[in-house]
TORDRENMAR-318725 format. One record per residue (C-alpha): residue in one letter; x, z, y. Coordinates in steps of 0.001 Angstrom, whole numbers, plus 500000, padded with zeros to 6 digits. Each point is the difference from the previous one (the first is absolute). Layout:
TORDRENMAR-318725
aXZY/...
This chain:
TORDRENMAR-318725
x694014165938294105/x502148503484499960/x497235502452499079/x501780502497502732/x498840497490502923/x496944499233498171/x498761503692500417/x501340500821503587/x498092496245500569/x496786501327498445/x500276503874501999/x500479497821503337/x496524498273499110/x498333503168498859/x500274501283503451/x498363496620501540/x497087500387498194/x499337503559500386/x501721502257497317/x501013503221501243/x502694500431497475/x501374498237496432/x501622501304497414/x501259498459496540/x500087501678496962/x500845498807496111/x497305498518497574/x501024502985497442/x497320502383498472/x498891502908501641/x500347502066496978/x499823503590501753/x496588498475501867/x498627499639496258/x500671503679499074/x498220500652502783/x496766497549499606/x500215501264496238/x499494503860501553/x497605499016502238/x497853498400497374/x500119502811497524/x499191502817502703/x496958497572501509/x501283499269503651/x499563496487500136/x497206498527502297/x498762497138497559/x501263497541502719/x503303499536498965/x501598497020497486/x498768501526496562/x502931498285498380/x503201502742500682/x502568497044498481/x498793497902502667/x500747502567502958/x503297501023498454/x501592496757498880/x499874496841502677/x500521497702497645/x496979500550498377/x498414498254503240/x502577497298500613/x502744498690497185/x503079499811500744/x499785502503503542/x503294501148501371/x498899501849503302/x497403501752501434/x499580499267504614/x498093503142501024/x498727499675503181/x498631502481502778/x497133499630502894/x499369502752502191/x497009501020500972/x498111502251503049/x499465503613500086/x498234500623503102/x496738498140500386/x499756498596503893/x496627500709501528/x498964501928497297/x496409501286500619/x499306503715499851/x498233502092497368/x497094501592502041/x496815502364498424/x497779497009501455/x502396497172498179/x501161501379496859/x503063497334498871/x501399499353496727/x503659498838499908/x501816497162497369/x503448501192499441/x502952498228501652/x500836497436497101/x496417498689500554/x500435499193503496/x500191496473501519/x499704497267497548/x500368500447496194/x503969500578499183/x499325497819496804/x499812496955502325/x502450500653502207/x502806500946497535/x498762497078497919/x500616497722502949/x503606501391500291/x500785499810496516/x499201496460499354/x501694498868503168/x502659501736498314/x499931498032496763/x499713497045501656/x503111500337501415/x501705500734497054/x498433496910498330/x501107498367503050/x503627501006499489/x499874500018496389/x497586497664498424/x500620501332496302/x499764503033500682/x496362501929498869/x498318502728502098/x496667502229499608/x499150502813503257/x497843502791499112/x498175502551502862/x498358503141498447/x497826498657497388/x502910498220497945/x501783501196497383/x502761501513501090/x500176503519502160/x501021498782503258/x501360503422500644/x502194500078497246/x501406496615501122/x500420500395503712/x501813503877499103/x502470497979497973/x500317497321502295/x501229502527502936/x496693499282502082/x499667504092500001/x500274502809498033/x496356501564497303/x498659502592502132/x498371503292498339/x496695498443501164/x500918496971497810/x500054497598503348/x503219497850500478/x501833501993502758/x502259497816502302/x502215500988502837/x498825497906502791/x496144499846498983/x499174503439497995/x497740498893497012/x497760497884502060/x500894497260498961/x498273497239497440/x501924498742497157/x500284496985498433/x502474498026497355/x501222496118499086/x501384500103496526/x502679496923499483/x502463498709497599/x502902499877502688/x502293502480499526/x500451501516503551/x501841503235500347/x498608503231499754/x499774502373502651/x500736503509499600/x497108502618499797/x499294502373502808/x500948504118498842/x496689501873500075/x499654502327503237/x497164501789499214/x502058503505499263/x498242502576499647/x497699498873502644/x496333500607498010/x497214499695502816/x498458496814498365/x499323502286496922/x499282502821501937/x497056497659502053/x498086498352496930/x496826500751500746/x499168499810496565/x503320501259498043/x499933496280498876/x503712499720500699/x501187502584496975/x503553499849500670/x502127497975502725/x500122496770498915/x496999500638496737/x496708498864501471/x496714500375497934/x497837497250501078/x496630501226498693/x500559503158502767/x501428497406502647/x497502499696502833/x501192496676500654/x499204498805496753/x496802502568499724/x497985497407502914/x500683496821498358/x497604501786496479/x496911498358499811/x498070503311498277/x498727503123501097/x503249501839502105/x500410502877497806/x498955503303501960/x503214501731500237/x501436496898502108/x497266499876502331/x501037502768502796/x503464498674499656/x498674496262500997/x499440501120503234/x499414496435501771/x502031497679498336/x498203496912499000/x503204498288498518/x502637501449499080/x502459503302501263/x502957500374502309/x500616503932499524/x503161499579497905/x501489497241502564/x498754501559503028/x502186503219499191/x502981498744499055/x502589500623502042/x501698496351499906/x496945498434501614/x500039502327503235/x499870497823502500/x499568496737498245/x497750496907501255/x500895496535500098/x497745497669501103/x501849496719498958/x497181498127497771/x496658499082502113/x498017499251496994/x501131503425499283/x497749501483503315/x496912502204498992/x497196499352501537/x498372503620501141/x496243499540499233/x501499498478496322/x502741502644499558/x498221503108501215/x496101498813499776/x497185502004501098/x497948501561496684/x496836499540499971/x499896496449500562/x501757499469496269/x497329501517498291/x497451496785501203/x502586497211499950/x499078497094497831/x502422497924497846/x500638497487502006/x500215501792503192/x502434501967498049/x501996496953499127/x499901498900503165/x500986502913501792/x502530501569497177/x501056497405497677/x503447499325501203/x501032503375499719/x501787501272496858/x497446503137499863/x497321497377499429/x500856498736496341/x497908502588498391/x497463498751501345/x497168502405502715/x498857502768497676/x502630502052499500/x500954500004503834/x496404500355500329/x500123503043497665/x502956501248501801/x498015499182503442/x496893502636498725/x502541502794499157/x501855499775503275/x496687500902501683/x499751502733497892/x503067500845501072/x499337499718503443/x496598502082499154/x498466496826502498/x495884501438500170/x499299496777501557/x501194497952496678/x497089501626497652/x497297497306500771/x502306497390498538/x500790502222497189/x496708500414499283/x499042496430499721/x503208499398498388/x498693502878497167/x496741498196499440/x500484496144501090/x504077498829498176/x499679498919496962/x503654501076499155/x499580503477498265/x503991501092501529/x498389499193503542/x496946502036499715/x501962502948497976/x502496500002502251/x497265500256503124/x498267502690498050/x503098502494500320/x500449498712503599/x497029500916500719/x500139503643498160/x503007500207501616/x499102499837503307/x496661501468499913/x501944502891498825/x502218500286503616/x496807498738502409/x499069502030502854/x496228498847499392/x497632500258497366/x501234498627496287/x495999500395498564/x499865496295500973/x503384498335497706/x498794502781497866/x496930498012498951/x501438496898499968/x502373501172497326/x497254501095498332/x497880496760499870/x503289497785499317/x500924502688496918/x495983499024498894/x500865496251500275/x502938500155498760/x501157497967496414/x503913500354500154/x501696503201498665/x503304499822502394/x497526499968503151/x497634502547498583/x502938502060499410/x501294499587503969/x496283500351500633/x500389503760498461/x503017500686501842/x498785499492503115/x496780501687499731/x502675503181498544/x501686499774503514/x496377500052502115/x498944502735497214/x503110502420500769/x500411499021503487/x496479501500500226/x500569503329497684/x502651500690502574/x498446499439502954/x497415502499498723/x502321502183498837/x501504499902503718/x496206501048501716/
């Protein structure tokens, strides 16, 4: 079969199954993508949840012998939630970011991607393939930029011209020896408002991201959320949107072309204090299919407890309380303890009450990390108090 059919044959199908856009790009390293990784590595922005082995990401044939092209392929996903619930003082809400939405994008690009190799098998029965969605080796990024899906954004998304950079990305690698497309010109210019919007500075310079500052990667940590992140959480459970939600090429972007891709409102933007009593399996149940999920409950759990701290919610402190004395997970209770500090410190009634209670849980207390967010709280009640009587 001419190769040149083969591939306007195999865009035709993409479209039938529901790929947004397809691009094709060689099997060659990505050498300037290992200068990169090998930067990133000595200055300590990696998250820990990338491929460990940097040959693997920079040369495809590490993964599959004998590969000759890479298909990159793009779905778009929603912006705008419909029916999204509101945020009130009574129903404090936490919110999963937008690539959590809907069923988990592993599955559905998965789905896509071996339809797609089937079809090449079909055509070709020699012929070897491997996909890969976010976890494999390869950066699908750095594929789908050279494939001409879009251009590397400064906020280190995959920009394209008809979807912005929400979009999910996925890649066959093959041993037939389609024709390239050519790479999209980066339109960034000096455009610098993703930068600009980090809440946490995480994104150091357009298109350098450090990962241990990224918010998106700071709810998916399993340990104590280090204090200087905590403000800047706000009420993200999963995830962060700032550096999308600014950018200029995604004003007035929504597509709505995937229902699997849907959010649900009570599972996208959930009410708070409910997720600090869910079990396991009603967690499962409720949250499993959603890519924010695969961490498991306690960090978004973790996440949920600073959010109402956030919030300053007076009504939340009886379930911090028992959370302080009753979980046995030290991150929980030292994590309720600030919570608690921290809102004692803002109520418009007395704080003698979570003042105690700080007091007998520091008394009880074995673990040094929750004595230590014990102590910080009781510091916020303690100078909250020196300044109200400073004040009278």
């Amino acid at each position: 079969m001419i190769l040149a059919q083969l591939k306007e044959e195999l865009i035709a199908y993409s479209k039938t199954i529901g790929v947004d856009k397809i691009g094709f790009t060689t099997a060659d390293p990505f050498l300037t993508l290992k200068d990169r990784l090998l930067t990133q590595q000595e200055l300590g922005y990696q998250s820990g949840f990338e491929e460990p082995d940097i040959e693997k990401r920079v040369y495809p044939n590490r993964n599959l012998e004998e590969a000759r092209t890479i298909i990159s392929i793009a779905l778009a996903y929603p912006s705008k939630m419909k029916g999204a619930p509101k945020n009130t003082k009574e129903e404090r809400r936490g919110i999963f970011c937008r690539a959590s939405w809907g069923q988990d994008y592993h599955d559905v690009l998965r789905d896509r991607l071996k339809k797609i190799e089937q079809f090449l098998q079909d055509k070709i029965p020699d012929a070897k393939t491997i996909s890969m969605v976010d976890t494999g080796a390869l950066s699908d990024r750095e594929v789908a930029s050279r494939a001409g899906i879009g251009w590397s954004g400064k906020n280190c998304a995959i920009i394209t011209p008809e979807f912005g950079s929400y979009v999910y990305l996925g890649e066959v690698v093959t041993t037939i020896p389609f024709e390239a497309d050519i790479p999209l010109t980066d339109q960034c210019g000096t455009c610098n408002k993703c930068v600009d919007a980090c809440p946490t500075d995480a994104l150091v310079q357009g298109g350098q991201l450090n990962s241990q500052a990224c918010i998106a990667y700071l709810t998916q940590t399993k340990g104590f959320l280090p204090e200087q992140y905590r403000e800047k959480l706000g009420n993200r459970l999963y995830g962060c949107d700032t550096c999308q939600q600014v950018c200029p090429e995604n004003k007035g972007k929504d597509f709505h072309h995937h229902p699997e891709m849907e959010a649900d409102p009570e599972i996208a933007k959930p009410l708070l204090k409910p997720f600090l009593t869910i079990s396991n399996r009603e967690f499962k149940e409720k949250f499993g299919h959603v890519s924010g999920s695969w961490r498991g409950k306690k960090p978004i759990q973790r996440n949920a407890i600073i959010a109402l701290a956030h919030f300053k919610d007076e009504s939340a402190l009886p379930i911090l309380a028992d959370l302080l004395k009753n979980d046995p997970r030290p991150v929980i209770r030292g994590t309720a303890a600030w919570a608690i500090g921290k809102i004692s410190r803002n109520s418009t009634n007395s704080c003698k009450e979570e003042e105690n209670r700080l007091v007998l849980a520091k008394e009880r207390e074995k673990d040094d990390a929750v004595l230590c967010e014990i102590e910080k709280a009781l510091n916020m009640i303690e100078n909250e108090n020196r300044m109200i009587g400073k004040n009278t």
